[in-house]
C-alpha positions in Angstrom: 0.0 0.0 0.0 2.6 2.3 0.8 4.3 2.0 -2.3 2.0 3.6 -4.5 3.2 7.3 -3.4 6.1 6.3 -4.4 5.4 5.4 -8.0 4.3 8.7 -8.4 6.3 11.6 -9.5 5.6 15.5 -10.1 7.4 17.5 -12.8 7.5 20.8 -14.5 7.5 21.2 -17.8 6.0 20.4 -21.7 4.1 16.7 -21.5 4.9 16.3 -25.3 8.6 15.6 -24.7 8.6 13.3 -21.8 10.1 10.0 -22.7 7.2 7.8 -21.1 5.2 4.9 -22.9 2.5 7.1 -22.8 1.0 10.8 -22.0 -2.5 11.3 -20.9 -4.4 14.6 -23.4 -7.2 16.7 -21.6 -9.1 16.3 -25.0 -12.6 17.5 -25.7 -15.3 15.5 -26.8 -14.7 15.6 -29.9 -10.9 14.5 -29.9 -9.9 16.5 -32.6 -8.2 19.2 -31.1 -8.2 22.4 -29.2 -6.6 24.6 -26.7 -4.0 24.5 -24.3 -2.2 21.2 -23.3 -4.8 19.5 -26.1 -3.3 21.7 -29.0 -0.2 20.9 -27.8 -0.1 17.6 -28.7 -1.5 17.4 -31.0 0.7 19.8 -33.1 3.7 17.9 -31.6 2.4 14.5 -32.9 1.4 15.6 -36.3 -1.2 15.5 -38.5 -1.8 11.4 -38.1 -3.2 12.1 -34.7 -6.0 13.7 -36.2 -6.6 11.3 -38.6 -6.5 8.7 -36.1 -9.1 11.0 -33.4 -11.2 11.2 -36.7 -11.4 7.4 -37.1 -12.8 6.8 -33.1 -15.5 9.4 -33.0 -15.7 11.2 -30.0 -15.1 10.3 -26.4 -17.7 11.1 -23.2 -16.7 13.1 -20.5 -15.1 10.9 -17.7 -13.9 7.9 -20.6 -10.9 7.5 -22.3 -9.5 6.6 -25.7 -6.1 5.3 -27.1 -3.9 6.1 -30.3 -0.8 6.4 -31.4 1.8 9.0 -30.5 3.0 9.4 -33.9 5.7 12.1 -34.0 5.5 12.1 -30.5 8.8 10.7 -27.4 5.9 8.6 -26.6 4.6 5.4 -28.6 1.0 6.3 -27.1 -1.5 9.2 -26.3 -4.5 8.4 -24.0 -7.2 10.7 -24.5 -9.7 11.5 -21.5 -12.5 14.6 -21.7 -12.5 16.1 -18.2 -16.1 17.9 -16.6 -16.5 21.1 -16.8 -16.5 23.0 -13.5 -20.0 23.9 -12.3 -19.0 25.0 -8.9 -19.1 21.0 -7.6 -22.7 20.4 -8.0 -22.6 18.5 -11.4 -21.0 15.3 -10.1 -17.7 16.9 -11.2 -15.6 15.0 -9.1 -16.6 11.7 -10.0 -16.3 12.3 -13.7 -12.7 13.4 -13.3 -11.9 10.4 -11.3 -13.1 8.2 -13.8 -11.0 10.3 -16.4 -7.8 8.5 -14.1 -8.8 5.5 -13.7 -9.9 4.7 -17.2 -6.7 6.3 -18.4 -5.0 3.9 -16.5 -7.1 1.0 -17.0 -6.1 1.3 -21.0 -2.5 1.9 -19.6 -2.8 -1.4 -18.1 -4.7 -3.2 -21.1 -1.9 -1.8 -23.7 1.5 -3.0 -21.6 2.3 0.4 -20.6 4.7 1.1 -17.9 5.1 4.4 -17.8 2.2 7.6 -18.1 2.6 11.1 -17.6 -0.9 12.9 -17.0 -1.3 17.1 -17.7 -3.6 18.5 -14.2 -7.0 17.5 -16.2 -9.9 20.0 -17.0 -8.0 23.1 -14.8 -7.3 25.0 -17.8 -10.6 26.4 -20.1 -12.7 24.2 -18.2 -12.2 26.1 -15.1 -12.0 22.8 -12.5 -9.9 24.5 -9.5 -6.4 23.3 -9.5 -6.4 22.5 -5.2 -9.9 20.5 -5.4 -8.6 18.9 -9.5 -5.3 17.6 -7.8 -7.0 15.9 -4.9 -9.2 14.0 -6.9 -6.0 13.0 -9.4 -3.8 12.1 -6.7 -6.8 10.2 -4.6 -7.6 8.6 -8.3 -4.4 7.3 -9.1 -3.0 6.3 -5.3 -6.3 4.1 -5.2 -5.4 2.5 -9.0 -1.8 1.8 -7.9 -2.9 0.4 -4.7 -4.6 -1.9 -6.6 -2.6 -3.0 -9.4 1.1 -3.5 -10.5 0.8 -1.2 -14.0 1.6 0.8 -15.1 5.0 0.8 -12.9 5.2 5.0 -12.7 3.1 7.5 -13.0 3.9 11.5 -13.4 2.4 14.1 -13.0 3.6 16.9 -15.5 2.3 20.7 -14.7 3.3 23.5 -16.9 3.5 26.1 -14.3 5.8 25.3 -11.1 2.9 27.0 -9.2 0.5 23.8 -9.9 3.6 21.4 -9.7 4.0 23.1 -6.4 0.0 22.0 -5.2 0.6 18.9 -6.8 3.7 18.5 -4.5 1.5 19.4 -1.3 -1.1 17.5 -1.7 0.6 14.3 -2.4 2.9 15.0 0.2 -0.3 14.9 2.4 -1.6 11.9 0.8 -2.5 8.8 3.0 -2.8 5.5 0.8 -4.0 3.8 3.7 -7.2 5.9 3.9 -7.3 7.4 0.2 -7.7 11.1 2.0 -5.5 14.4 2.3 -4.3 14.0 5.7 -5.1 17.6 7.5 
């Protein structure tokens, strides 16, 4: 139990050059592309991303999809469509959780070892970056306590200000009782 914390790792930085099997995109529904951390990748992987995103059709909010990373450090992208913040009234919590854990249950089905995840739905969709990072960390401490893959898990912020609440809070984890320790 207490070794999932320490499969988990926090870094600043751009998720689309992190040598890992596979990084996690805060796609929309549609999986072809937007803003932020989204864009990003899929400029960096190239246009057979999008080709691929068309192909699937859309992805719900709080499921996940797999493709290739093309032009991408990593061999795979996982595609998850966060909630939109409603203040915490429109089960937002929940669907973000399940963004992790079915990120990680295709992680698992594909062999993957290694993930990086961007701080899901706290950029245009407005999900407050304290309240987004407890759910993440709860999310994925519970998932690692309960399986052996993928082997590590990061966390990759762009701003050292998240990385910094990203650092707290799991700092303040307990596995034992899936809860920010006050």
């Amino acid at each position: 139990m207490s070794g999932a914390i320490e499969r988990i790792a926090v870094v600043t930085g751009d998720i689309t050059v992190l040598a890992v099997d596979a990084i996690v995109n805060a796609a929309n529904e549609s999986l072809l592309g937007g803003g932020g951390v989204d864009g990003a990748i899929h400029r960096a992987a190239g246009p057979k991303l999008l080709d691929e995103c068309r192909e699937i059709g859309g992805c719900p909010t709080g499921e996940a999809r797999i493709t290739g990373g093309y032009e991408l450090a990593a061999r795979y992208v996982i595609h998850t469509v966060g909630p939109v913040w409603r203040g915490g009234t429109a089960d937002e919590s929940r669907l973000l959780g399940a963004c992790y854990s079915d990120a990680l249950r295709l992680a698992k089905q594909n062999a993957i070892e290694t993930i990086a995840f961007p701080a899901i739905s706290t950029g245009v969709y407005g999900y407050p970056i304290e309240a987004a990072t407890v759910v993440a960390v709860r999310s994925v401490a519970a998932w690692l306590v309960a399986n052996e893959a993928p082997r590590a898990v990061t966390f990759c912020c762009f701003s050292a200000r998240d990385s910094a609440v990203y650092q707290r809070v799991l700092g303040a984890f307990n596995p034992r009782t899936r809860a920010r320790v006050p």
